[in-house]
Each structure stands twice: as structure tokens, then as C-alpha cells.
N, C-alpha and C positions, 0 to 999 in steps of 0.2 A: 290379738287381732280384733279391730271394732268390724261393723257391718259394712260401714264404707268400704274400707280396702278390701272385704272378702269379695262383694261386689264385683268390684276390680280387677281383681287378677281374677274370677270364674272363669274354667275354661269348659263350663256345660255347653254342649252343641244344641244348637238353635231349633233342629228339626223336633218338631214336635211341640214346638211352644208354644203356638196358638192352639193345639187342638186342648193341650194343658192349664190357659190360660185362665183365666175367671171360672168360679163356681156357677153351672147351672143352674136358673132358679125358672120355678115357672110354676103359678098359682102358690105362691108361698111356700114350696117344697124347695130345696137343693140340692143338687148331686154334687157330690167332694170327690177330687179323684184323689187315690193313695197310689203310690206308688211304694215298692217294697225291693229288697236287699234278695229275697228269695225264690226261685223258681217255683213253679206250679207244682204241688204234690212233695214237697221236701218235707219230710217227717218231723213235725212237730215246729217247724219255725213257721211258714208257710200257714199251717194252722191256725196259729196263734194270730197273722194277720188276719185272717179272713174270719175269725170268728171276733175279734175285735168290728171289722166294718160289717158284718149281718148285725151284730150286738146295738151298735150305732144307731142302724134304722130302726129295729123293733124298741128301742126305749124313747128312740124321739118320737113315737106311732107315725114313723113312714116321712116327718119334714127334712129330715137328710136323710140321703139317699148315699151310699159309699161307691164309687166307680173302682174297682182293685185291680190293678196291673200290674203283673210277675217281673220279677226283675227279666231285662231284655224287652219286656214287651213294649215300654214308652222311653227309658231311661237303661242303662246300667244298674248293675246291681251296687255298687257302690257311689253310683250319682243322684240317688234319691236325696241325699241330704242336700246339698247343691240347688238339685232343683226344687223344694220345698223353701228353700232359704232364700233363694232369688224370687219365687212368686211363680215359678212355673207348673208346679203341682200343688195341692194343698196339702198333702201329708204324708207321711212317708212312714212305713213301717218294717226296722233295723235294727241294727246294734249300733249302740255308739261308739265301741270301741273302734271300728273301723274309720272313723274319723278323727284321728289321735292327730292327721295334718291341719284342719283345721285348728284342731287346739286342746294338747295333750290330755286334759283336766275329761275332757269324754270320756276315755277310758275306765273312770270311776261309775260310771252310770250302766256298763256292762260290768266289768268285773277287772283286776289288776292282779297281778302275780303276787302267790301269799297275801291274798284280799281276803272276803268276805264269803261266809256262806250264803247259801239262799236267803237264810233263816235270818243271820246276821244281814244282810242288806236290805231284807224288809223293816226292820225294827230302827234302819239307819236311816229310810229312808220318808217310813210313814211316822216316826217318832222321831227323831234324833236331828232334823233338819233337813233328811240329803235331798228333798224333794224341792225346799226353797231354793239351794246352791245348783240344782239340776234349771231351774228354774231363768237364776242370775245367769247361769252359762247361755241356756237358750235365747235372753234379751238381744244378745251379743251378733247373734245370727237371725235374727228376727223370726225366733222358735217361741213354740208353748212345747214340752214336751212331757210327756210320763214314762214312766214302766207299763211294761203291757207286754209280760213273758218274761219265762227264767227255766232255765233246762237242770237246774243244779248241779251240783260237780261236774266237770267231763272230766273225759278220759286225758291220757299224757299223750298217746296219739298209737299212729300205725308208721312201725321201720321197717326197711329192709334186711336190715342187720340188726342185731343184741346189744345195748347200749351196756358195756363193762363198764365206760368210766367216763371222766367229764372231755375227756380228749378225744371220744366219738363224734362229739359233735363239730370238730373242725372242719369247717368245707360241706357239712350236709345239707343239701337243697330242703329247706323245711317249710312246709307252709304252717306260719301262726300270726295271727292279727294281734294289735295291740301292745300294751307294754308289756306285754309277754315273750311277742315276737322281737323287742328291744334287748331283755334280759338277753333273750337266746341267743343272736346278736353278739354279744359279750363274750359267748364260751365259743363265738368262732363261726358259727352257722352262718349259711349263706339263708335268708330269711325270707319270703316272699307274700304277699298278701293278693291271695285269691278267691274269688268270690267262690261260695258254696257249691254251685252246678257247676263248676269247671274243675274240681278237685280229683274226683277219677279219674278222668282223662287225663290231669299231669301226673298225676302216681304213677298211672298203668304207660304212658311213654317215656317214665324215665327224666321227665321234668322234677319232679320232685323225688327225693328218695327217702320221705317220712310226713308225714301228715297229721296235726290233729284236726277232729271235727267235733263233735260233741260227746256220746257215750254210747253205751251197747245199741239201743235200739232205732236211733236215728245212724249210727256209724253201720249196723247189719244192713237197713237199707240204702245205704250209698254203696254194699259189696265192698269195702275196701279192703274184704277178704279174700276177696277173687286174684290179690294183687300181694299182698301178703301178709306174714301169719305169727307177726309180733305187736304183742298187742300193750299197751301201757295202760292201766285201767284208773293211774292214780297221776295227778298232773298239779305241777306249782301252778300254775299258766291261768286254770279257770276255777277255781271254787264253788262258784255261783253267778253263772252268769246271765244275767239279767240282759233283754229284750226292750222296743223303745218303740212307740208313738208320738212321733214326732208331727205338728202343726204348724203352717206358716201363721205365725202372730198374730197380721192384719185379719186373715182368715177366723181364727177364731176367737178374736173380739168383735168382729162381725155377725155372728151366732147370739141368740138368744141365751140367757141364765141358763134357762133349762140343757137348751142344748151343749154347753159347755159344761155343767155337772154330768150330764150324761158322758159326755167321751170320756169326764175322769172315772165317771164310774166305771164304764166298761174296760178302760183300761186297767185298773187295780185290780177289777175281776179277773180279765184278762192272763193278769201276770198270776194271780194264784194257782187259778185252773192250767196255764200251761205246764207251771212247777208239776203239778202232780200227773197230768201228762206223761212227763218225761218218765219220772219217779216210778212210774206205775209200770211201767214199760220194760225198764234196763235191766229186770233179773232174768226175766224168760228171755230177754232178745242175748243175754251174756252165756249162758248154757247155750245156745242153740251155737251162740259164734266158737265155742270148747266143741261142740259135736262135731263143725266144719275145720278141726285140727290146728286152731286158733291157739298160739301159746299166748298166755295170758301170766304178764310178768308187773315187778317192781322195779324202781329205779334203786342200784345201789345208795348207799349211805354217801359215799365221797359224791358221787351228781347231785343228789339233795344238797348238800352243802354248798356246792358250785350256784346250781340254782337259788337258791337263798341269797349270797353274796352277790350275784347279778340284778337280783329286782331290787334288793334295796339300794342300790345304785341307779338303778333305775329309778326306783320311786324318787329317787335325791336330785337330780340332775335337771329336772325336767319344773323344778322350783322358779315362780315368776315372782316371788313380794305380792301377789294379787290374787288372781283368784285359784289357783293352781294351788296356792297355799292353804288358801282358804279350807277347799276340798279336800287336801291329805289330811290338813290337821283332824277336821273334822270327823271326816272315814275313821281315822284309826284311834280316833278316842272313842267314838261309838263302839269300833271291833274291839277293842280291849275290855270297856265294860261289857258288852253280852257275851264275849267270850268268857269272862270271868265265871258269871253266874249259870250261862248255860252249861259251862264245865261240871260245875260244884251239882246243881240240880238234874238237868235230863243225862249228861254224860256220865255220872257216878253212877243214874239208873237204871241205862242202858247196860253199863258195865254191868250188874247186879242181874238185872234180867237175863242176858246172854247166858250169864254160870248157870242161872237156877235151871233155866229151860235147856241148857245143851243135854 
């Protein structure tokens, strides 16, 4: 899809466009408004915007100024990319995988089914290319965009019932974004893509009857324990999924040098400090969800297998000759070399460590 036609068929609504339109400038300063994918106060995503736009003004000493708007509060929580792309906000801070209608090859920019660790998509992304190809994608929608946040593994999610086998999931209302939510898809699930603050509400009526969200401690305060008490702590789905600041193009080629090193810096900062965020978080918040009678399971061997054979179908299907290509080849020669070496080095150590210390 070029720009033109995205253009075109937009079905972003119009209220709010001028109050979103041009950067405020005055005495040489400007204000940029962001809009963002996440409600006010969501644990750890929500974060990681707003400490990205404080980060902004204190490196530029106060010449941009960041205006942040919760999802709902200017746009939708999944219309931010839209309206960044047309010109109606200047930036937006998401996940790309939720944009997979625009054009599949996003979902590498968050995270894909049996993708990449944290660890492995930083070394893909700041060494290995994925930053250029993240780059050519955004041309296409009249983006600059980065990384700027990463929750590392999540969870497989929250059921109502105990997944025995890969024929559970025929007919299950599931919420999961992405080629994830495509895999799942595959083995039968009814599949739905819901923004973040409206996820309790469909568990707890009965719209949905399973959920992933991210992991112990951003999942303990969404309570999706209050709702039920199956809990999946290991997921093909996210690995490492990585967060996005996304820029309308003209916007910031209109910025000063300085000012456009700056956003990337904050961003890159951004993404490490949320990673460890998360990280830091998920063990106290996973005992505390075991104390509120939380059963905390595996997925049998036969689902694993099921899932496996679903994403790589997925990852296949969704092949253009162009840039879609581009991006898997690319992703999964980088994951194969640091997978290699991170095995044979930190993974042998850890192994070793574990024994000596238990």
C-alpha cells in the first residue's frame, strides 16, 4: 500500500482535526501533540509514553514542548497511527503490531509468534538493520518512527477453562493482536482485537472468554484476576515485545538536527528503561497473583506443536516479493545468529549458575 491510497480509503473522523492540526510554535519553542494507543495510568505502556514526551522537552532545554493525549482523549486508541500518518497529530505512541491492516511487515516492529527476545530484537534492531527496514516501512505512511519500549516476554494469557489440547481453542472468544492473533486464528479461535482499557470489561461480561495482556505485573493491575484464575505464564504469541514512537515525516524533518537526535535518543533510552521496568516488576507482582488463588500453568506439548505449525504459516502467507520479504528474511537471520551465540554463552551460564546456587 503507497501513501496515496492509504490517504484514500482513511476512515479517521474529522472532529478534532484542527485542534490537532499544525505544531504550535511561538518565540521559537513548539508544542507537538502525541497521541498514544494507551489509557491514563496503564502500567508500564502509558509510562513509557510519557516519560518519552517529559524526556523530549528536558534534552531539547524546553524548544519542544510534548502535548500527550490518552488514548480516547483526541483519537482512539488504535487511530493514533492514522492520525499521525494523515497530518493530524504529530506523533503517536503504540505498538506496531496493531497495525498489521495497514501492512502485515509492522508486526515485526512489536514482536511476531516464535519471534525474538528482548534482547534478540535489540541487537536486530540497533545492529543488524531492523532500524533501516523499520524505517523504509514508515516512508510508505509518511512516518519516522523508533522503538521507545519493550515489556519482554508476556504471558500466554488469562482462560476461563484449562487449555488440555489444541481443540480448546475452537470457537474461544480471544483477545490477541497481531500475527499472533492470526496464528490463533488457525486452530479455530474466534479472535478479536481490543484496545488495552476495554479488556476487563469484555472478560468480566462474557465477550471474551480468554485474554492475553502483557505479564504478572501490568496483568495484577488490570485484576484480570478478579475474573479468572487460569493463568498461562509462557506464550508463543510475544517474546519480546517492543513499543513505538511513531512521527509524521514532514514533522520531523521540520525539527532542527539537534532536535531530531534528541527524540532518537530518548527514544532508545526509552525502550531500555521500560524493558527493565517490566523485568523488575513480574516476580513480586507473580507470587502476589499465586497468593490470590491464581493457578499458574503450562501449555501442553501437543498446543505447542499446534502453535508452532500455525505461525509459520503465518509468518509464510503474508509474503509480498517486497518489503514484507525483506523484513522476515532479515528478522530471522539475525534471530538465528544471536540465538546461536547467546545459547552457547549467557544460556550454558545461566544453566551452570542455577545448579551451583540452588
Amino acid at each position: 500500500m503507497d501513501r496515496r491510497s492509504f490517504l484514500t480509503s482513511s476512515t479517521l473522523a474529522a472532529p478534532g482535526a484542527a485542534f490537532l492540526a499544525a505544531p504550535a510554535c511561538a518565540q521559537g519553542k513548539r508544542t507537538l501533540s502525541m497521541v498514544t494507543s494507551w489509557p491514563r495510568g496503564m502500567a508500564g505502556v502509558h509510562e513509557a509514553a510519557e516519560t518519552c514526551a517529559n524526556a523530549i522537552t528536558e534534552l531539547t532545554d524546553g524548544s519542544l514542548t510534548v502535548d500527550l493525549r490518552a488514548a480516547g482523549e483526541l483519537v482512539g486508541a488504535f487511530e493514533v497511527f492514522d492520525a499521525v500518518s494523515a497530518g493530524q497529530a504529530d506523533m503517536y505512541h503504540s505498538a506496531e503490531y496493531y497495525y498489521v491492516g495497514q501492512h502485515p511487515a509492522y508486526a515485526f516492529f512489536t514482536t511476531v509468534p516464535f519471534g525474538m527476545t528482548a534482547q534478540e530484537m535489540a541487537i536486530w534492531y540497533y545492529q543488524d538493520g531492523g532500524q533501516d527496514l523499520h524505517d523504509d516501512l514508515g516512508r510508505i505512511f509518511g512516518l519516522k518512527t523508533f522503538l521507545a519500549g519493550n515489556t519482554g516476554a508476556q504471558c500466554g494469557g488469562w482462560f476461563r477453562r484449562e487449555i488440555t489440547g489444541p481443540e480448546d481453542f475452537q470457537g474461544l472468544k480471544l483477545r490477541m493482536p497481531g500475527l499472533g492473533g492470526l496464528a490463533m486464528g488457525k486452530l479455530g479461535a474466534s479472535v478479536q482485537n481490543i484496545p488495552g482499557g476495554e479488556v476487563y470489561q469484555a472478560l468480566s461480561t462474557g465477550m471474551l472468554d480468554a485474554t492475553e495482556w502483557v505479564g504478572p505485573w501490568a496483568d495484577e493491575k488490570a485484576a484480570f484476576y478478579e475474573i479468572t484464575k487460569f493463568y498461562y505464564t509462557a506464550g508463543f504469541h510475544e517474546p519480546g515485545s517492543a513499543l513505538s514512537l511513531g512521527i509524521n515525516r514532514e514533522v520531523f524533518e521540520s525539527l532542527t538536527r539537534s532536535q531530531q537526535r534528541a527524540i532518537e535518543i530518548v527514544a532508545a533510552e526509552g525502550h531500555q528503561r521500560n524493558l527493565a521496568l517490566f523485568l523488575s516488576h513480574n516476580s513480586a507482582a507473580l507470587a502476589r497473583l499465586k497468593a490470590r488463588g491464581v493457578q499458574v500453568l503450562s501449555y501442553p506439548r501437543p498446543v505447542w506443536e499446534a502453535f508452532g505449525k500455525a505461525a509459520l504459516e503465518t509468518l509464510e502467507e503474508n509474503r509480498d516479493g517486497d518489503i514484507y520479504d525483506r523484513i522476515l528474511e532479515s528478522y530471522m537471520r539475525s534471530m538465528r545468529l544471536s540465538s546461536e551465540w547467546i545459547g552457547v554463552s549467557e544460556g550454558s551460564y545461566r544453566a551452570e549458575r542455577d545448579r551451583v546456587l540452588a
